[in-house]
N, C-alpha and C positions, 0 to 999 in steps of 0.2 A: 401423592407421595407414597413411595412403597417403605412402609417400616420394618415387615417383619419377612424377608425375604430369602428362606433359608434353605430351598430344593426348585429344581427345575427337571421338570419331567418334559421327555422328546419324544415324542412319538415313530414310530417306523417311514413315515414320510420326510423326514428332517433329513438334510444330509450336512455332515458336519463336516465344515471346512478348514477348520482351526478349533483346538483345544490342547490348551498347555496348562499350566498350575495355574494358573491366575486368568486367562484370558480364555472367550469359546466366540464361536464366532460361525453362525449355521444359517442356510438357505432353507428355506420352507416355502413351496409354490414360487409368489411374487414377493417375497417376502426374505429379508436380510436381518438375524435380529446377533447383539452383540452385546457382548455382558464382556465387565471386567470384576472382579472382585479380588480382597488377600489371597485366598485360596479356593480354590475348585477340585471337588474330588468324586471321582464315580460313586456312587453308594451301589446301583445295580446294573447289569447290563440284559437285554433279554431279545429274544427278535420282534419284539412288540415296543420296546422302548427304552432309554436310557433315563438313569436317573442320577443327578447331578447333586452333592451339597457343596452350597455356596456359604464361603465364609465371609462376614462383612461387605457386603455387596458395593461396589465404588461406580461404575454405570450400568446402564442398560438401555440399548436403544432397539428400536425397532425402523427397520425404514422400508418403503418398497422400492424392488430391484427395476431398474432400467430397461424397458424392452428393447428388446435387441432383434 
């Protein structure tokens, strides 16, 4: 169980397919990962990675993508 879950760092490979106040939702490789929390808010932007704080964390999944 994740208790204390309060930044989420994305590296330059991530490509984000959804990000609104509360919802983010990004492709990595094979990989689909999807957080909901109260709120979501950039803290930095940079060409090496994004950094996200996350308020109250409500899910987080990770699942791999369907080959296609």
């Amino acid at each position: 169980m994740i208790e204390n879950f309060s930044e989420i760092i994305l590296d330059y490979e991530v490509t984000i397919l959804r990000l609104k106040e509360n919802n983010l939702v990004c492709a990595y490789d094979d990989f689909l990962l999807e957080i909901q929390a109260n709120a979501l808010e950039i803290k930095s932007l940079s060409m090496e990675q994004l950094r996200i704080v996350v308020d109250e964390l409500m899910y987080f999944k990770i699942t791999r993508k369907e080959k296609q």
